[in-house]
N, C-alpha and C positions, 0 to 999 in steps of 0.2 A: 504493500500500500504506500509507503515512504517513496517508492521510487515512482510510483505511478504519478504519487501526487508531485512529482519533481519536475519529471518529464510532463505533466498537464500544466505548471507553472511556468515551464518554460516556452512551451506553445502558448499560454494566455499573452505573456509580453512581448511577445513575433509577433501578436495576431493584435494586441493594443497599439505596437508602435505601425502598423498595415493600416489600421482603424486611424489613427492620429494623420498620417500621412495621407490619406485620402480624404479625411473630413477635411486637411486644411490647404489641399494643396489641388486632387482629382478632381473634387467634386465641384464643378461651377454653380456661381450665385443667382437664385434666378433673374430674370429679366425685370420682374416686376419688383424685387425689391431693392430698392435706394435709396433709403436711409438707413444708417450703421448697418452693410452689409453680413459685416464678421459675427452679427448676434442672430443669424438665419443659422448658423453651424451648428447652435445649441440644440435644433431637431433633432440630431443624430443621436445626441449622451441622452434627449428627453425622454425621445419616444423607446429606444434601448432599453434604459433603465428602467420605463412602463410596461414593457413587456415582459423584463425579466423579472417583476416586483409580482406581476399577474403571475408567470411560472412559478413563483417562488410563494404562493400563499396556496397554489392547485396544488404544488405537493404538500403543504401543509395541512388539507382537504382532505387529501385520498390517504395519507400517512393517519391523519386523525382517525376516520373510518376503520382503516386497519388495525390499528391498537386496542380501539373500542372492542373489536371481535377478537382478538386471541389476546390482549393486554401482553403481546411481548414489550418488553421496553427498546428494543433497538428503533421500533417503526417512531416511537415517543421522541426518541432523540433527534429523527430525524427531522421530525417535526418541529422541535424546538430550534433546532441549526436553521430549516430553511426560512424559519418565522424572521430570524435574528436579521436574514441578512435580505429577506425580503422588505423589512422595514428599513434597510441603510438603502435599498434599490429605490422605495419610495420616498425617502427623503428626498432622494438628489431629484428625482421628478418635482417636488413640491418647490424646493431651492432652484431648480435650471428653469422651470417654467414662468415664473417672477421675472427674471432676466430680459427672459423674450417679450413675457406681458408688456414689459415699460417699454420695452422699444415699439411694439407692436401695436399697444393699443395707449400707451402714457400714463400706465398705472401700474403698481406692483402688484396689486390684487384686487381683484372682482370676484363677485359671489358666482360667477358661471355654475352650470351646473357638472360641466367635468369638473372643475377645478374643486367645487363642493364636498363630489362626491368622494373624489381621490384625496382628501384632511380627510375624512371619516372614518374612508378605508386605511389610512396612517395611522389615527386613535384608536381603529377596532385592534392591531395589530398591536400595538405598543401596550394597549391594555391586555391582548394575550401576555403577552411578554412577563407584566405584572403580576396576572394570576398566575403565571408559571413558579414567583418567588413568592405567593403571599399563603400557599398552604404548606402547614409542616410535613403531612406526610407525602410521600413520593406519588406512591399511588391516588388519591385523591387529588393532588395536584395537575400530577398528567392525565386523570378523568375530565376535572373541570378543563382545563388546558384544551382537550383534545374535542369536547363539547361546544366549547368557546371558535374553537379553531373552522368548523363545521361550518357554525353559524354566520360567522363571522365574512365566510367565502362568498354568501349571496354577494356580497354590496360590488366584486369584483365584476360582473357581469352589468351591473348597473352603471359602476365607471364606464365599462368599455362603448354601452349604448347611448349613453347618457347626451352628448351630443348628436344622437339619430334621434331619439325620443325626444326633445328638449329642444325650445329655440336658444341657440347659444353661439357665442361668438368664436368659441373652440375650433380652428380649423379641422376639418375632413382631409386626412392624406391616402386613406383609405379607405373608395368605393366600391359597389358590386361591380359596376361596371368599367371603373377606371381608378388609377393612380396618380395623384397629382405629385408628379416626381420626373424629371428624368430618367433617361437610362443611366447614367451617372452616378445623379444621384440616390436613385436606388440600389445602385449595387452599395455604395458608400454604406446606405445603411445597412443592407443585410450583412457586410464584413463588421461594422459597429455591433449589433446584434450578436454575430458569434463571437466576437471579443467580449462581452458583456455577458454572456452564456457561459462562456470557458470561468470566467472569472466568479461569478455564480459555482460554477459547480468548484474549483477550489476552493474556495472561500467555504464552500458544504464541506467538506470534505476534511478540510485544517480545522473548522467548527466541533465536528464531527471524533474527532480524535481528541479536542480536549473535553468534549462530554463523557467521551472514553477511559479517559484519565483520571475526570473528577468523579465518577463511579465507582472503578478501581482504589480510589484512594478512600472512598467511603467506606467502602466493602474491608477494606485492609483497617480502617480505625474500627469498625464494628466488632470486628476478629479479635482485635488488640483487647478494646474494653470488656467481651466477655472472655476474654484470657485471663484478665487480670481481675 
């Protein structure tokens, strides 16, 4: 696992420095925008980041479901890992899109209803995160946890329609029937995406070993106390 995870850390920062060199260099600016060109680049980290924040709470979802039915704890931990770093993915969505809002429309924040829904979907998470440290027993924590985690996965679907349902000022980059993109600048983003993906699943995975750890060391102080 040490080596896999070396060798996937070392493809993540090929694949961010391929990602950085095409957001700032490949990909051309559209035609239509001309004021502070260099803050249209923020698409790439925004909508990445929203994607892999939406991945990163699905396995939170189906890990939860699984735990619920056999209570092994490996599925728990996973769940706890991809929460963690599902909510750092969501931040930078919540932080890179401000950015764009003030150039875009001369405000830092608007009640939109993506923008709404996606704080909520940051609070639902952040408050798993909470309940994960506010029960003493393990079991009953990773129950509510994993209940919590469940429910919590509706609002991810409502981010994602939220600008189709809703009159909203949220740009559409993706249609049924069309992409408002280049060929450019789509390729840009799908290389962003799997640099963002790679980075995700390391980031799961280095999470993952110290949940590993800090079990192990539980397990070995339990040992110790009814030793002694």
């Amino acid at each position: 696992m040490q080596k896999f995870r070396t060798v996937l850390g070392a493809a993540t920062f090929l694949l961010i420095c391929a990602a950085i060199y095409m957001v700032f260099i490949y990909a051309p600016v559209p035609s239509n925008v001309t004021d502070m060109p260099e803050v249209q680049k923020i698409l790439y980290f925004h909508v990445s980041a929203a994607w892999i924040g939406f991945l990163a709470f699905f396995v939170v979802f189906v890990c939860s479901i699984v735990y619920l039915k056999n209570r092994s704890r490996k599925w728990d931990m996973v769940a706890a890992s991809s929460a963690e770093v599902g909510v750092v993915y969501t931040s930078i969505v919540l932080l890179t899109g401000p950015v764009w809002g003030k150039a875009a429309w001369n405000v830092w924040w608007t009640w939109d209803p993506r923008l709404t829904t996606t704080l909520v979907l940051w609070f639902i998470y952040v408050a798993y995160l909470i309940i994960r440290n506010s029960a003493e027993e393990d079991e009953k924590r990773a129950r509510f946890a994993a209940v919590f985690g469940i429910i919590g996965f509706i609002d991810v679907p409502i981010v994602f329609m939220a600008i189709r349902w809703w009159r909203t000022i949220h740009p559409i980059i993706f249609e049924s029937n069309s992409v408002g993109l280049t060929p450019k600048m789509l390729t840009t983003l799908f290389v962003s995406l799997g640099a963002f993906t790679l980075l995700y699943l390391y980031y799961m995975l280095l999470r993952l070993d110290i949940s590993k750890a800090k079990l192990q060391l539980a397990e070995l102080k339990e040992r110790l106390r009814s030793h002694y």
